[in-house]
C-alpha distance (Angstrom), angle and dihedral (degrees) to the residues before:
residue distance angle dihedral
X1 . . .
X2 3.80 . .
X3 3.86 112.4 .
X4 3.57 97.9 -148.5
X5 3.71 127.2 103.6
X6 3.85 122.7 -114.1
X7 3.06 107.1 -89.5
X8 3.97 90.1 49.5
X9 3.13 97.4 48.2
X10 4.12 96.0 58.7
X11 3.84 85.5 41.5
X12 4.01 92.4 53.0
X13 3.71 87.4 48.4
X14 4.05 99.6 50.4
X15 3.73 87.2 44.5
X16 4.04 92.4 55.0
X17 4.14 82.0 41.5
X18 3.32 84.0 60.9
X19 3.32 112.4 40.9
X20 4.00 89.3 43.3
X21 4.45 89.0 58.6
X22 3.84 81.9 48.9
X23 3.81 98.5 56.5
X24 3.71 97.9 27.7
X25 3.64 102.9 48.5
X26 3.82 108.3 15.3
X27 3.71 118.2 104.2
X28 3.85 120.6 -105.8
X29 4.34 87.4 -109.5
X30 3.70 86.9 40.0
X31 3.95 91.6 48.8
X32 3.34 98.1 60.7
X33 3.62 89.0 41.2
X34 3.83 83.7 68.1
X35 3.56 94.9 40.9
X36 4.05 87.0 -137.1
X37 4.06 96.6 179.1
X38 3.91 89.5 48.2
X39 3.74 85.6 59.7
X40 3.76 103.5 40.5
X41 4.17 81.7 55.4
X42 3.32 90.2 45.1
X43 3.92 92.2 51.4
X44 4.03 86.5 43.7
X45 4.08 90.1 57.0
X46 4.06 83.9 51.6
X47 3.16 97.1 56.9
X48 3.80 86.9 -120.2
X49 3.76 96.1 127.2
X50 3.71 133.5 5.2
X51 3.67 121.0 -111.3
X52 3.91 89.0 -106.6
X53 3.39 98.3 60.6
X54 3.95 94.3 45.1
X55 3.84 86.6 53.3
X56 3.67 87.7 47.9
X57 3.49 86.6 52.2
X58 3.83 90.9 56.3
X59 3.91 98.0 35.6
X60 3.95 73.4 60.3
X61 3.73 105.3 52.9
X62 4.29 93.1 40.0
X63 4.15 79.4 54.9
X64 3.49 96.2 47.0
X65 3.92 102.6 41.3
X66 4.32 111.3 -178.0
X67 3.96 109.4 -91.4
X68 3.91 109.5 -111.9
X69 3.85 112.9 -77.8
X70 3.75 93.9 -113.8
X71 3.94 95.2 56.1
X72 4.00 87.5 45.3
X73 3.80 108.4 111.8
X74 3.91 119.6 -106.5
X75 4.19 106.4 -81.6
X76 4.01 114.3 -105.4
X77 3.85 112.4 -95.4
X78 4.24 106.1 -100.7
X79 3.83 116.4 -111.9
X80 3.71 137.8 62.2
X81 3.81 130.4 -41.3
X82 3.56 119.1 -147.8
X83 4.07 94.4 -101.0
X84 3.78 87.6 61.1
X85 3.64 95.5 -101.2
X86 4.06 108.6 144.8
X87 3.99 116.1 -150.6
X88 3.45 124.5 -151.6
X89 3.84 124.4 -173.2
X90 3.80 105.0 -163.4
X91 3.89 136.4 29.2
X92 4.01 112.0 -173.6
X93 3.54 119.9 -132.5
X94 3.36 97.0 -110.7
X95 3.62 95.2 52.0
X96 3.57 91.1 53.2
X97 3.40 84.4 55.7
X98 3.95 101.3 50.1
X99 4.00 81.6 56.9
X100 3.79 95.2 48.3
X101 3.86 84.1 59.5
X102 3.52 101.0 35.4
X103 3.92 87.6 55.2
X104 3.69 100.2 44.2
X105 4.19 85.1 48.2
X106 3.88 90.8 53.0
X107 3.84 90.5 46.0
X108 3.84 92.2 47.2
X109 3.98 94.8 49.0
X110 3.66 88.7 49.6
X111 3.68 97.8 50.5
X112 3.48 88.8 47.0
X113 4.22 95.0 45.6
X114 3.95 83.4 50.2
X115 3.71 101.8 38.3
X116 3.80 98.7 -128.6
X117 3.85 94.7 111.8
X118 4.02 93.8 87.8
X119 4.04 117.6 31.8
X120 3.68 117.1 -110.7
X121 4.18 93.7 20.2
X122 3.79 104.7 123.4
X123 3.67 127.3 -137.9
X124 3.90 124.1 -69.9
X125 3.61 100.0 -113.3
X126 4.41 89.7 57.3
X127 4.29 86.4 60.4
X128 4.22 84.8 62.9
X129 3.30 91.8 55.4
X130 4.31 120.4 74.0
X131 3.95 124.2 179.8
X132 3.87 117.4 -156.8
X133 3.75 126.1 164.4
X134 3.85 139.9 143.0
X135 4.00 148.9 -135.8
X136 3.43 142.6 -144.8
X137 3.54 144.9 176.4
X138 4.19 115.0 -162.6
X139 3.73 130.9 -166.2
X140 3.59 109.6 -155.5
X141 4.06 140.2 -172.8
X142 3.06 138.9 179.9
X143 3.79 123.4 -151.7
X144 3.63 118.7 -175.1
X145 3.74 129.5 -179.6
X146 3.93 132.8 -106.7
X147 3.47 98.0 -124.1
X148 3.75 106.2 52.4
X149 3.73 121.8 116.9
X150 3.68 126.9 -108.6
X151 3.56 92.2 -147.1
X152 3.92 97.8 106.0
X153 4.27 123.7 117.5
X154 3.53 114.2 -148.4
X155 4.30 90.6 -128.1
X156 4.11 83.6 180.0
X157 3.81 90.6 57.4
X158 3.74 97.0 52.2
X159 3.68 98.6 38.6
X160 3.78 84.4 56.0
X161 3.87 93.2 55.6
X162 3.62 152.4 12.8
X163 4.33 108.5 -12.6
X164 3.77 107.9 -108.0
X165 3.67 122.3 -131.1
X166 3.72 114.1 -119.5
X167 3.61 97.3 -163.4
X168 3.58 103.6 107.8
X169 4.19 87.4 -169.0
X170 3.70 95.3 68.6
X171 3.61 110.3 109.5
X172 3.74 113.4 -114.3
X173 3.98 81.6 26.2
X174 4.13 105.4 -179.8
X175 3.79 116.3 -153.4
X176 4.05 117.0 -122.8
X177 3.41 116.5 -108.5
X178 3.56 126.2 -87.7
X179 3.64 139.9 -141.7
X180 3.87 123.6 -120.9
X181 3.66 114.6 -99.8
X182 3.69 106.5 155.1
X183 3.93 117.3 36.9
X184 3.62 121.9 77.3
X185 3.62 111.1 -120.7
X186 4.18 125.0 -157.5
X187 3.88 127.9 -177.5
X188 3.93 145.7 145.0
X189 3.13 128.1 -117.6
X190 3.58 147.6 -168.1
X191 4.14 141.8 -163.2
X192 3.98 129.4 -173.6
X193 3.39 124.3 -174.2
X194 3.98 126.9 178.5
X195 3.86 118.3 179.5
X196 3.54 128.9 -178.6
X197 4.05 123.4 -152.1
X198 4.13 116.8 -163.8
X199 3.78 115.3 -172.0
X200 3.79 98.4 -141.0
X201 4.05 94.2 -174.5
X202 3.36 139.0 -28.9
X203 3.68 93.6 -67.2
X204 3.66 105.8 19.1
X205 3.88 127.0 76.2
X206 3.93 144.5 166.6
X207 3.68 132.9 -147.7
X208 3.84 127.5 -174.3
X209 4.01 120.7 178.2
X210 3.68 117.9 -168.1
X211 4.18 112.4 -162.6
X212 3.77 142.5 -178.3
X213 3.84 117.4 -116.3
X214 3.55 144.3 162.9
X215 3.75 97.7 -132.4
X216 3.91 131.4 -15.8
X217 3.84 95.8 -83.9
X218 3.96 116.0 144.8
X219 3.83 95.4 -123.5
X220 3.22 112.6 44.7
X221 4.07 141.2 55.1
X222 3.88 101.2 170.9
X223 3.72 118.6 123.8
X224 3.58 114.2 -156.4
X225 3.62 118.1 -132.6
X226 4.02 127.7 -110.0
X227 4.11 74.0 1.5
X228 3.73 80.4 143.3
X229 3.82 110.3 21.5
X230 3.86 99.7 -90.0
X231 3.97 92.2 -36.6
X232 3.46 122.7 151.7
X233 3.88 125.5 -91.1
X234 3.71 126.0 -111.7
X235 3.58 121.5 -111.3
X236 4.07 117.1 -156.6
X237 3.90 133.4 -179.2
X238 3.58 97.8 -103.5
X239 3.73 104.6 -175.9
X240 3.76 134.7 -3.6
X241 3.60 119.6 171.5
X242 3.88 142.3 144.0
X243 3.76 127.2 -138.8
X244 3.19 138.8 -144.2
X245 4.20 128.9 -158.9
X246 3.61 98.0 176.5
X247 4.48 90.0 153.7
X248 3.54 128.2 10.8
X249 3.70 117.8 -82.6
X250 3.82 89.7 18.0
X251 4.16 125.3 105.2
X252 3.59 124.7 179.6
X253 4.01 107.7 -162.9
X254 4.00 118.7 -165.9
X255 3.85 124.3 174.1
X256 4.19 123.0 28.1
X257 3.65 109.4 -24.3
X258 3.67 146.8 161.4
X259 3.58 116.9 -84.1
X260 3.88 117.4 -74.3
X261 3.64 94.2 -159.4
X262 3.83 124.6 88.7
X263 4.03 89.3 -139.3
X264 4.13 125.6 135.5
X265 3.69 126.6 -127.9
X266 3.93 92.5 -85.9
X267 3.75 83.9 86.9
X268 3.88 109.1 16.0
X269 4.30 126.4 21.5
X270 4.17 114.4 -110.6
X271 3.79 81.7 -106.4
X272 4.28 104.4 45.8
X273 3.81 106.1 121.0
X274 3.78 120.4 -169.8
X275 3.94 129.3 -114.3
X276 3.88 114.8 -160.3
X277 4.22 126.1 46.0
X278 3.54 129.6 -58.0
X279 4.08 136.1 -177.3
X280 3.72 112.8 -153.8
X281 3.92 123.8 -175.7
X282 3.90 137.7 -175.1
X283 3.77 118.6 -166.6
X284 4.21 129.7 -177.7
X285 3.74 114.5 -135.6
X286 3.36 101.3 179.1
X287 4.33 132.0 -14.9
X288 3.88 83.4 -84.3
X289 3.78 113.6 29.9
X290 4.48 128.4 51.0
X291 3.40 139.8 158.8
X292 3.88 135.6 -136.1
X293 4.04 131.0 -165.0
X294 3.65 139.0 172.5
X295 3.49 134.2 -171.7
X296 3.98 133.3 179.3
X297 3.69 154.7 155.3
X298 3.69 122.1 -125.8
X299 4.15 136.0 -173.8
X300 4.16 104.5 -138.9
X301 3.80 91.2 175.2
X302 3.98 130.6 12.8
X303 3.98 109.5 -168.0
X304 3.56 114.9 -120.0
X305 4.02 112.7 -100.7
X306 3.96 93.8 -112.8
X307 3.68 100.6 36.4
X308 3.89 101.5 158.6
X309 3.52 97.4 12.1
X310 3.53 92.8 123.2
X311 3.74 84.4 65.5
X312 3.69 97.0 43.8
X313 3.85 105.8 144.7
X314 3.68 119.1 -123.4
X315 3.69 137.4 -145.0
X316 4.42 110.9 -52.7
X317 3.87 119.6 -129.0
X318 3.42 124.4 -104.5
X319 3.93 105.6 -68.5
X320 3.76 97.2 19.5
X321 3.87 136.7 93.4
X322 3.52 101.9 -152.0
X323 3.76 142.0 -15.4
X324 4.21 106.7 -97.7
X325 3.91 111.4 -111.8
X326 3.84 90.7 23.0
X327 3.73 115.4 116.0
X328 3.97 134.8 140.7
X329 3.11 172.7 -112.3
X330 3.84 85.4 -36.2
X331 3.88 129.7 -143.6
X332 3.75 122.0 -74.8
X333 3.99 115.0 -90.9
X334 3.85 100.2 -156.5
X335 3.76 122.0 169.7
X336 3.52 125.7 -157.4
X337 3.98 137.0 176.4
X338 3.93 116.0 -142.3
X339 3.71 106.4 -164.9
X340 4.03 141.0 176.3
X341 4.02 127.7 172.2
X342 3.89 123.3 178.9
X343 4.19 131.2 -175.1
X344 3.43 147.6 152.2
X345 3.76 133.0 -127.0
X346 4.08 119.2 -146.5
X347 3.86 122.7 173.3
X348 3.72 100.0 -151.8
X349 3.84 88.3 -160.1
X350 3.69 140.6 -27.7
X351 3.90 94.1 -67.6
X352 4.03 99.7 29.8
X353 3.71 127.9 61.0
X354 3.91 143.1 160.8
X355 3.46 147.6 -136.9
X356 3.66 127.3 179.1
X357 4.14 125.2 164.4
X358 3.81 137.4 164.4
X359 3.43 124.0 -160.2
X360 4.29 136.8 -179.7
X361 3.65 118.4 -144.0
X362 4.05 113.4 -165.5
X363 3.53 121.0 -165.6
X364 3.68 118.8 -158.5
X365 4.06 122.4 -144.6
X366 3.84 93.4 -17.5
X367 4.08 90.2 126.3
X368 4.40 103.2 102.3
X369 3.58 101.0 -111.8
X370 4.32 124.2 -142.7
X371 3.53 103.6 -105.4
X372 3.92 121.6 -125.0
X373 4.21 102.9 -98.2
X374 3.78 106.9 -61.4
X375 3.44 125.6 -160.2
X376 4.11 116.9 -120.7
X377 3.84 85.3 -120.8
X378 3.59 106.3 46.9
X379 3.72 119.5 106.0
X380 3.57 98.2 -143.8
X381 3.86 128.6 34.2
X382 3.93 119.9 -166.8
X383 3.74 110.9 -99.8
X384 3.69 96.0 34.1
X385 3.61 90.3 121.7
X386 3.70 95.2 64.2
X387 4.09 92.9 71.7
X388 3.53 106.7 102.5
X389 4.11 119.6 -85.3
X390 3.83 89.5 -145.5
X391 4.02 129.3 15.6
X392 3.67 131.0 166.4
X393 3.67 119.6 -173.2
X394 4.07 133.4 -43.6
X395 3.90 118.8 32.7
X396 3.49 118.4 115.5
X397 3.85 118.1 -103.1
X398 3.55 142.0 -153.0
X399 4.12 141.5 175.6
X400 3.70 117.6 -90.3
X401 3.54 101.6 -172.3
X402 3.69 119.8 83.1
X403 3.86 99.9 -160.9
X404 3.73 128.9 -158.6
X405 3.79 101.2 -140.9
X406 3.95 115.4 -139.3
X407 4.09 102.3 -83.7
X408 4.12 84.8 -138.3
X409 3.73 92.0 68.2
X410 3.80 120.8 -0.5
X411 3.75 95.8 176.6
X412 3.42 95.7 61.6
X413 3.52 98.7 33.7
X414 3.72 112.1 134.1
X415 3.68 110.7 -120.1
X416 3.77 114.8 -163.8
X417 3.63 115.5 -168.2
X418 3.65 143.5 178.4
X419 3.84 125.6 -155.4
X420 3.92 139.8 -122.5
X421 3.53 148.3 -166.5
X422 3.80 105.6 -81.9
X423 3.59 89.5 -154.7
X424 3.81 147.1 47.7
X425 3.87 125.2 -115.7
X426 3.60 121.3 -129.8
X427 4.11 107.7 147.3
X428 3.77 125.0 -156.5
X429 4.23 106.6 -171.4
X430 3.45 130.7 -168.9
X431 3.94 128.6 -169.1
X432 3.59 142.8 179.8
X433 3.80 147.4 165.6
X434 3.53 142.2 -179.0
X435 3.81 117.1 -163.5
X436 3.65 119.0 -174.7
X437 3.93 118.6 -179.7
X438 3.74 123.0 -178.6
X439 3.60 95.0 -175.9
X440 3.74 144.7 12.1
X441 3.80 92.9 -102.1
X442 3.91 99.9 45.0
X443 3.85 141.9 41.2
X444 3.72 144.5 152.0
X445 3.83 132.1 -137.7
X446 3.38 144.2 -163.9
X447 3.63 138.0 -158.4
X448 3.76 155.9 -169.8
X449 3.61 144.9 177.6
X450 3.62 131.6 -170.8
X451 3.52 119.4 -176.7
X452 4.60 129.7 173.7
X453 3.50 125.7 168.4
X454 3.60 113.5 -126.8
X455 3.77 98.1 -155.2
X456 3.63 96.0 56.4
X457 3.95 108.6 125.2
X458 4.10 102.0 177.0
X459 3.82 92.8 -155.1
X460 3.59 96.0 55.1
X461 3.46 94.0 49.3
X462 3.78 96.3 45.2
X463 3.79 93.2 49.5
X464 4.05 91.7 58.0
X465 3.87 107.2 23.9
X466 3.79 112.9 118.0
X467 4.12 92.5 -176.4
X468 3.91 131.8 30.5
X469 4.01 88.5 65.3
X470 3.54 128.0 146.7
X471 3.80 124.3 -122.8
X472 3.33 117.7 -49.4
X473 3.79 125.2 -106.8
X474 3.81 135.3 -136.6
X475 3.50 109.2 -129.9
X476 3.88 135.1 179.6
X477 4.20 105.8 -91.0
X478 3.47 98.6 -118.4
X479 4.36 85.6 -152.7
X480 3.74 89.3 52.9
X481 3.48 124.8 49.6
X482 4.02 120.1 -141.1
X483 3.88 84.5 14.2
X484 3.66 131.5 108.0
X485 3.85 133.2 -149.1
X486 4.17 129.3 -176.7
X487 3.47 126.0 -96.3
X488 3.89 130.9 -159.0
X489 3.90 106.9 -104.8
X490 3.59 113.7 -123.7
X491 4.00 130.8 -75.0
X492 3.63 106.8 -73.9
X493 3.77 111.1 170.6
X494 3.61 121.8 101.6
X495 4.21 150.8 -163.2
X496 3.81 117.2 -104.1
X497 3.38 141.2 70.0
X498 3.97 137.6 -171.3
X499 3.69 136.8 170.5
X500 3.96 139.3 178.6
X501 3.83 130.2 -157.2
X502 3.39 130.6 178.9
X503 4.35 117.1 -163.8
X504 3.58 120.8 -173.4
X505 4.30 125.0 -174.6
X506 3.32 140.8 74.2
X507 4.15 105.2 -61.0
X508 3.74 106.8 33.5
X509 3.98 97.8 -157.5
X510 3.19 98.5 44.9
X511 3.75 115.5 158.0
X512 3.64 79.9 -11.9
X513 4.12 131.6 103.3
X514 3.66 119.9 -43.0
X515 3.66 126.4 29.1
X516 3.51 113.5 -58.5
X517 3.83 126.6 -171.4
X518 4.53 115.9 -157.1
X519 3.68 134.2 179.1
X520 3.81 127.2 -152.6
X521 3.78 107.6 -70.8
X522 4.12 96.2 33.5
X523 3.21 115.3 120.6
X524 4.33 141.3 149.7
X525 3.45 134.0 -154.3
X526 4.35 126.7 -154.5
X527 3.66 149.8 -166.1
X528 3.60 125.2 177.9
X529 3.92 142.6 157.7
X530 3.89 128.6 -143.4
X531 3.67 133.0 -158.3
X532 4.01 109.7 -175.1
X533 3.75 114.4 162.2
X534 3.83 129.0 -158.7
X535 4.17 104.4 -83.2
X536 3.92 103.0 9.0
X537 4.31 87.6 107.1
X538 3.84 133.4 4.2
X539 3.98 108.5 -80.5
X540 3.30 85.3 -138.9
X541 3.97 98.5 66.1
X542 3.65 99.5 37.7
X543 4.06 131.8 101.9
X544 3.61 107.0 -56.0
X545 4.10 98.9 -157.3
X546 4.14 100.6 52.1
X547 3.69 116.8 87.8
X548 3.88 100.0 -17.5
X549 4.10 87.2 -45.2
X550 3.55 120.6 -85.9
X551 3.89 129.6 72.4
X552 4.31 130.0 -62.6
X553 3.97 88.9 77.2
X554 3.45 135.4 119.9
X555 3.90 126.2 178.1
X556 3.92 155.4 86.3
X557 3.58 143.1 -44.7
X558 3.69 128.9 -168.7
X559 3.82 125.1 166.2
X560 3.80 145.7 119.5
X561 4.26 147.5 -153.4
X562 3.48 129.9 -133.7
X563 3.85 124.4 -170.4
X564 3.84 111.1 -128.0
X565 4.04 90.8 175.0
X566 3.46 141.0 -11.4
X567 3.74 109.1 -43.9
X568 3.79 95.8 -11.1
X569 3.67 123.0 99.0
X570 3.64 142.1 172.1
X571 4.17 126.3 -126.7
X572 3.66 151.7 179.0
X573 3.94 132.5 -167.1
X574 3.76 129.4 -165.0
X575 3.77 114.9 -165.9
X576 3.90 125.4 176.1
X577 3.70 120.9 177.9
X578 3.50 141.2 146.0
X579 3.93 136.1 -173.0
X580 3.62 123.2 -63.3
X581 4.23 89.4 -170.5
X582 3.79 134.9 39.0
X583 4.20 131.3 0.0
X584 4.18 108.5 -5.8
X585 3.71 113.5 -83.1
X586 4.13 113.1 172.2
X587 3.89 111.8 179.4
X588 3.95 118.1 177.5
X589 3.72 116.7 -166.4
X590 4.05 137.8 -158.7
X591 3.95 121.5 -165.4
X592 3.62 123.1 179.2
X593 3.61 123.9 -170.1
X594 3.32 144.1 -160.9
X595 4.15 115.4 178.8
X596 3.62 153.8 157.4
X597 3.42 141.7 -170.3
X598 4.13 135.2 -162.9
């Protein structure tokens, strides 16, 4: 069976046609005109025939020698027969030639196109397409201290479920739950991704990443082992994007994507990617000195398509307008983040360079909104959509629901609520670094973030929050005289953040964002300090591993990576924080990794 493609094949064939007419009917002068050995070897070296068949070929031809030109039979008549067949009595040599070449140059381009010129080399369209991905195995404990409170709701947990009745006179009243505060927790864990990038044209490429994960959380793929008994992992769609080069320097991303924002994890986790559309651009002033910029527009939240419709009303009796406590589908709750970031790049000199950006981040109708009055039965109030869809830890919260208790017996009505954002988010970042590398093998940089939200109003906040409060205060009971009762203290939480790091070694990022690439014998070493109160970013977004993740921490970070082969390394992580807001809560935190990438 002949190996070749097609298209090959039918060219290999018309090329031993040819060369067969040439040595089996040519004249001796006109044989050597055609220089019919030089083109069997040349077929031979293509791997168009074997050598067998070319000395077949010539066994052939010394057999079969041309009959004497006078006993040769009188040449057709040129022109056109009446089947369509076209006779022609005489080719030059050079001719002949000019279709030798042309032929062997259609035959190479092909078998180059189709990648069947040189065994093994795959076909065109497989050299567009790249796979990359990485793995990681994580030892991770949890250390927290003896003299925390146990005081703290998990908001994330309710928001995610059934609303929880804050009424703590309703009989059979269930306590919300809590977050862990006081046992030490240790587990391993593991994340996979695989990503696949296909250069579509010159301008236009895809990327899809699929990823392990423990739930569908923004900030985290890590899948804890025996999580589950010995349970299968989940698998999600992790990115999926198209983009577009249509200039130099410019990118226009669409889809799920990696973040387009050169930001740290004070604002957004190592591992946040980006729904939505952003244009990025990068643009040389000079041999020393460039800028960068990125703007987008991203969806946060979409609201379901029959939000309310358990409340939908239905038809009103005869002399009414409406049944009371009846109302839906309700309005859409969407959330969106409108964001733009601009810097410059300057390398000082051949060992020094800096980077300095700032960048506003707008979110749109991510504030909890009071709900329109709600009866304490109803299964769906109004602006239930505008809790959050995933929290971690730190933002101040407040109820949404405003619940009509039942008028039979308002003390023990059951009131089930949900809970919101307390405050708006309107982020002003700041970033820097200085880089200075001596040498090819070794650098140092330094960093800082500065971070304040914009939307911030303190006496909102304080008048609503239900967490983030100072100590509480005894205070006379005002329905017992000489007695005394405790008060919440007041809010305490607050809007900025900043942070410093400074990483020494020979590959700065390693195992950090961005790709990185190592060989045995890299390695980095880090210290930094964080200080990330209550409402200066979304919870939600920020760093995942300091404190519990989340926002309302302060605290170190020392670590470091060592290469123990090509793009696998080794690492370690210290982190000790505590609460800047509300009832003490000191978590320290070990992660030990062991990763590669390809």
């Amino acid at each position: 069976m002949n190996s070749l493609p097609k298209p090959a094949y039918r060219l290999k064939a018309a090329l031993m046609a040819c060369a067969a007419g040439v040595a089996l009917t040519a004249s001796p002068a006109l044989a050597q005109d055609l220089d019919a050995g030089r083109l069997l070897d040349l077929m031979v070296q293509r791997g168009l025939v074997t050598a067998e068949e070319a000395a077949q070929l010539r066994a052939e031809a010394a057999a079969n020698p041309a009959p004497e030109q006078a006993q040769r039979p009188p040449l057709p008549q040129p022109g056109v027969a009446a089947d369509g067949t076209q006779t022609v009595t005489y080719v030059s040599p050079v001719v002949r030639e000019q279709i030798k070449e042309e032929l062997l140059a259609e035959l190479g381009s092909q078998a180059q196109a189709e990648g069947w010129s040189r065994p093994g080399e795959t076909p065109e369209w497989t050299r567009r397409i790249q796979l990359y991905g990485d793995v990681r195995m994580r030892g991770e404990g949890r250390f927290y201290d003896d003299g925390n409170a146990d005081i703290f709701a998990n908001y994330g947990a309710i928001n995610a479920g059934d609303p929880q009745n804050i009424n703590d006179q309703t009989p059979g009243y269930i306590s919300p739950p809590f977050l862990n505060s006081l046992e030490d927790r240790q587990r391993f864990r593991v994340r996979a991704r695989l990503g696949v990038r296909a250069q579509i044209d010159d301008w236009i490429s895809a990327d899809i990443r699929l990823a392990t994960g423990a739930d569908n959380g923004p900030v985290s793929t890590n899948q804890t082992l025996g999580a589950h008994g010995t349970g299968k992992y989940h698998i999600w769609l992790d990115r999926a994007s198209l983009r577009l080069t249509p200039m130099e320097g410019v990118a226009l991303d669409f889809g799920r994507f990696a973040n387009p924002f050169w930001t740290s994890d004070l604002v957004y986790d190592n591992d946040m990617n980006f729904d939505g559309v952003a244009v990025s651009a990068n643009a040389p002033v000079s041999e020393r000195f460039s800028v960068f910029g990125t703007a987008g527009a991203f969806p946060v939240f979409n609201t379901d398509l029959n939000f309310g419709s358990r409340n939908a009303p239905t038809a009103p009796e005869e002399g009414e307008d409406t049944y009371p406590g009846i109302r839906g589908p309700y309005k859409s709750q969407d959330r969106y983040l409108f964001a733009a970031q601009a810097g410059f790049e300057f390398r000082a000199t051949e060992e020094v360079s800096v980077r300095l950006a700032g960048g506003y981040f707008h979110y749109d109708n991510v504030e909890g909104q009071v709900s329109a009055p709600c009866y304490y039965y109803e299964v769906v109030c109004s602006t239930d959509a505008t809790r959050p869809a995933f929290q971690q830890f730190g933002n101040t919260m407040f109820p949404i629901r405003d619940v009509i208790p039942d008028p039979l017996n308002v003390p023990q009505s059951p009131e089930n609520q949900y809970f919101g954002l307390a405050s708006d988010f309107r982020m002003l970042n700041i970033r820097g670094a200085v880089d200075y590398r001596p040498s090819d093998r070794f650098g140092v940089r330094l960093e800082g973030d500065f971070v304040k939200n914009l939307g911030f109003d303190r006496s909102v906040v304080a008048a609503r929050a239900v967490n983030n409060l100072g100590p509480s205060l005894r205070i006379p009971d005002p329905e017992n005289p000489g007695k005394t009762i405790l008060q919440d203290g007041p809010y305490d939480g607050g809007d900025i953040g900043w942070s410093a790091r400074l990483t020494l070694g020979s590959v700065l990022n390693l195992n950090g964002q961005g790709d990185w690439q190592a060989v045995r014998g890299d390695w980095n070493a880090f210290i930094g300090y964080r200080h990330l109160e209550s409402d200066a970013v979304i919870d939600a977004f920020a760093d995942s591993d300091m404190h519990i993740g989340g926002t309302n921490n302060r605290g170190w970070t020392i670590g470091g990576n060592y290469a123990i082969g090509r793009n696998t390394i080794f690492g370690a992580r210290w982190l000790s924080a505590e609460e800047i807001a509300g009832a003490p809560f000191s978590v320290d935190r070990l992660f030990v990794d062991l990763m590669t990438r390809f």
